[in-house]
LOLO-848956 format. One record per residue (C-alpha): x, y, z; residue number from 1; residue in one letter. Coordinates in pm, whole numbers, plus 50000, padded with zeros to 5 digits. Layout:
LOLO-848956
@c1=X&c2=Y&c3=Z&marza=NUM&voke=a
...
end
This chain:
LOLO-848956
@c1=50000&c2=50000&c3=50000&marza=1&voke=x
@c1=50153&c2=50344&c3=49854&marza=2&voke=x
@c1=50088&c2=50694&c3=50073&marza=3&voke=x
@c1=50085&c2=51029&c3=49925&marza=4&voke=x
@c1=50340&c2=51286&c3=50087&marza=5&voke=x
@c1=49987&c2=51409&c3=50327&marza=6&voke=x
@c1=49890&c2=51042&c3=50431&marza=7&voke=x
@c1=50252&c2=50962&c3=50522&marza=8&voke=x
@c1=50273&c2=51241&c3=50747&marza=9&voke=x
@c1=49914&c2=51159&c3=50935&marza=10&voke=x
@c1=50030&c2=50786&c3=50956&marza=11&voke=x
@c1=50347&c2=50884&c3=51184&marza=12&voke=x
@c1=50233&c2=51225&c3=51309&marza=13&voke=x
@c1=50439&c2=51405&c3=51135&marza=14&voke=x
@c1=50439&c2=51727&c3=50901&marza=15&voke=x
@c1=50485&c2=51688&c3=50490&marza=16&voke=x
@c1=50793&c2=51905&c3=50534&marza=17&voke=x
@c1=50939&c2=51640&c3=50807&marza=18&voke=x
@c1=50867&c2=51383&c3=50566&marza=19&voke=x
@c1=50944&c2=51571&c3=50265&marza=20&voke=x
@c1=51255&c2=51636&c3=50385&marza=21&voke=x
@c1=51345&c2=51294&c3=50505&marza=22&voke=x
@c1=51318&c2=51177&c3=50152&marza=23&voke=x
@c1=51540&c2=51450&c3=50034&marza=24&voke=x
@c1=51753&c2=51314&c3=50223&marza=25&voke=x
@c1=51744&c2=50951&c3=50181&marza=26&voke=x
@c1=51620&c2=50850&c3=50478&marza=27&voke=x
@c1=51283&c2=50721&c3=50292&marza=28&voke=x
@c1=51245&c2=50634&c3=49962&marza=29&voke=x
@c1=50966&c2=50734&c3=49730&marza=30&voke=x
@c1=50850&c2=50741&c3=49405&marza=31&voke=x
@c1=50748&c2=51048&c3=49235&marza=32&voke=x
@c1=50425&c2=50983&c3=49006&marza=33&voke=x
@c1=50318&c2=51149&c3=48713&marza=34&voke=x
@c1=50181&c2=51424&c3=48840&marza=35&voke=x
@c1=50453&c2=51537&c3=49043&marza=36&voke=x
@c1=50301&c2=51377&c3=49422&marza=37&voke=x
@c1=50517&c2=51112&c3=49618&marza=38&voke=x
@c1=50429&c2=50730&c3=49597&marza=39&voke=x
@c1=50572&c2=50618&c3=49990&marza=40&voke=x
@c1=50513&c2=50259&c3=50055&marza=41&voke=x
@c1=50430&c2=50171&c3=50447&marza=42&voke=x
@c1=50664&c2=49957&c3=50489&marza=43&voke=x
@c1=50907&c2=50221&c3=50376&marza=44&voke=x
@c1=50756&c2=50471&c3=50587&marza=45&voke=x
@c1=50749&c2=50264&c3=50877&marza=46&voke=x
@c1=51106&c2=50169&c3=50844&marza=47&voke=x
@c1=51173&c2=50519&c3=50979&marza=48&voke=x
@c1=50898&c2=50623&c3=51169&marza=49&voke=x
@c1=50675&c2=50436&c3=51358&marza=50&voke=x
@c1=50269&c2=50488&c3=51315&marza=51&voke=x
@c1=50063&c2=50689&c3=51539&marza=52&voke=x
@c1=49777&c2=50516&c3=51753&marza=53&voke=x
@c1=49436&c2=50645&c3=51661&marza=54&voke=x
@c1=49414&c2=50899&c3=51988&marza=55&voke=x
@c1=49774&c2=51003&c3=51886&marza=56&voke=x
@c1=49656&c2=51109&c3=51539&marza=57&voke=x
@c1=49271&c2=51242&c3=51691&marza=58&voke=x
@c1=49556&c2=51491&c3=51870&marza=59&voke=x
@c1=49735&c2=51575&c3=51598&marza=60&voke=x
@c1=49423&c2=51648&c3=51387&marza=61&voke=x
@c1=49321&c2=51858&c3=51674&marza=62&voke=x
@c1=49642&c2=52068&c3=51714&marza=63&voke=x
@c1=49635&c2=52119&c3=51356&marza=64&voke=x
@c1=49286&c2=52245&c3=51354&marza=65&voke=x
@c1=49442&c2=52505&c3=51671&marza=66&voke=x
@c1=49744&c2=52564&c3=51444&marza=67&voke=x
@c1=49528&c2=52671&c3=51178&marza=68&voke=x
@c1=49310&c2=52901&c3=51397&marza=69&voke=x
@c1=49588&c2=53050&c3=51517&marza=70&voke=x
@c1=49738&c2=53079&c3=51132&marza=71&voke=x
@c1=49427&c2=53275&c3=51057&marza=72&voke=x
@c1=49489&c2=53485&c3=51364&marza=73&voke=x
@c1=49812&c2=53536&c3=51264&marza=74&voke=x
@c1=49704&c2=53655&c3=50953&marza=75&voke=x
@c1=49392&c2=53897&c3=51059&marza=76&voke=x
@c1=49685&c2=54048&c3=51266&marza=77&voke=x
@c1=49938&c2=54133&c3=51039&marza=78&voke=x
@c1=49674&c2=54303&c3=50810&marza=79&voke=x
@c1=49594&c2=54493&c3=51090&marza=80&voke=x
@c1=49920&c2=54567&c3=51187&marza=81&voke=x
@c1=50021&c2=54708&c3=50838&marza=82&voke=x
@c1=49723&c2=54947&c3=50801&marza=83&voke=x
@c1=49843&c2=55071&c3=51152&marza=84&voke=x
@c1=50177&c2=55140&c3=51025&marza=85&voke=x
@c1=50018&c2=55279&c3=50674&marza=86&voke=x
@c1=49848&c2=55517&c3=50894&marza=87&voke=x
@c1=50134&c2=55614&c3=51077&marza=88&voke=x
@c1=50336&c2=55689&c3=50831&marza=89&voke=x
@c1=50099&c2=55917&c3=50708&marza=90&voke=x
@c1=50026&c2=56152&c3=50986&marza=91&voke=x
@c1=50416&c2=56148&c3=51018&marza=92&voke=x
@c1=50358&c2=56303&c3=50613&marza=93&voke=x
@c1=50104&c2=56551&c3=50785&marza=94&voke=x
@c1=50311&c2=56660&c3=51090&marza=95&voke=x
@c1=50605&c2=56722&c3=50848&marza=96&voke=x
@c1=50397&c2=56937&c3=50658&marza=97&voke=x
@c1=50240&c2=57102&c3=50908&marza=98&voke=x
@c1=50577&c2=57226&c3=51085&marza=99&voke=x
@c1=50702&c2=57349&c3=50776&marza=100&voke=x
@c1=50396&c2=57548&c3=50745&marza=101&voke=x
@c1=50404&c2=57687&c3=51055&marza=102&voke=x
@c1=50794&c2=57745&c3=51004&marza=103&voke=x
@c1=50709&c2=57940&c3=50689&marza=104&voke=x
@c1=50443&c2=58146&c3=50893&marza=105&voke=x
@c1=50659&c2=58250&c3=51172&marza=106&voke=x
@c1=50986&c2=58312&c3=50942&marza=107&voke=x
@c1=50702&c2=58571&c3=50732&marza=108&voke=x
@c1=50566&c2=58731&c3=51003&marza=109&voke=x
@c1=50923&c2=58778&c3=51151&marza=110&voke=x
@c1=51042&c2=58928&c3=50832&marza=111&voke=x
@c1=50707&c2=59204&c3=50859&marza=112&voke=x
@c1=50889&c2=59336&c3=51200&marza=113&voke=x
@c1=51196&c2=59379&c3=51095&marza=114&voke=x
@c1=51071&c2=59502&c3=50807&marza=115&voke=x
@c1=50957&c2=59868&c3=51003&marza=116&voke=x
@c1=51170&c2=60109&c3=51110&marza=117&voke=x
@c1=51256&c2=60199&c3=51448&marza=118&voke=x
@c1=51028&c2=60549&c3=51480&marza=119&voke=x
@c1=50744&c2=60316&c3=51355&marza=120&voke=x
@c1=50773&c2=60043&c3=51584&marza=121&voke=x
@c1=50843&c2=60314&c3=51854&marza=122&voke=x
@c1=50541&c2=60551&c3=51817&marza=123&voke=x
@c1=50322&c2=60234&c3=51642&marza=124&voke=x
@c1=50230&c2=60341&c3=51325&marza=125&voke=x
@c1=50186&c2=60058&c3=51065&marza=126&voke=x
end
């Protein structure tokens, strides 16, 4: 009886890039199929690793299904995460702007004072 790369891994309880890997590396032999997915016979598999008991893979399943929730999780954060940073980056663009605005202001109105001469800033006259 031949496994795909997915049943392999449930057999033993482990992930398709533990078992991927251990036929990259010789430790298992497999036969790649037609369409590209692994042919691993149990005997092969079980050579190496031995198979899970029925409440050992019930566990697994279940800490996948967790793993995934938490993957999505994961996910929803990030996205949120990025818009936050999106959004601070762009009221960094607006404070920038805003101090050189109000740089530009105080520079011009500076430049109106010293612009009068001293019997007109004495006595007030504009």
């Amino acid at each position: 009886m031949a496994y795909t790369l997915g049943e392999a891994a449930k057999r033993v309880g482990k992930s398709k890039a533990t078992i991927s890997k251990a036929i990259k590396n010789g430790k298992i032999s497999a036969i790649k199929g037609e369409n590209g997915a692994f042919q691993i016979e149990a005997v092969e598999l079980h050579r190496v690793y031995s198979a899970v008991s029925d409440k050992q893979e019930e566990a697994v399943q279940g800490e996948q299904g967790l793993t995934q929730e938490k993957s999505n999780e994961l996910i929803e954060l990030r996205v949120k995460l990025q818009a936050a940073q999106e959004q601070i980056e762009d009221l960094k663009e607006d404070r920038d702007f805003l101090r050189k605005q109000t740089t530009n202001l105080l520079s011009y109105s500076g430049e109106n004072k010293a612009r009068k001469g001293f019997l007109a800033r004495l006595f007030g006259s504009q």
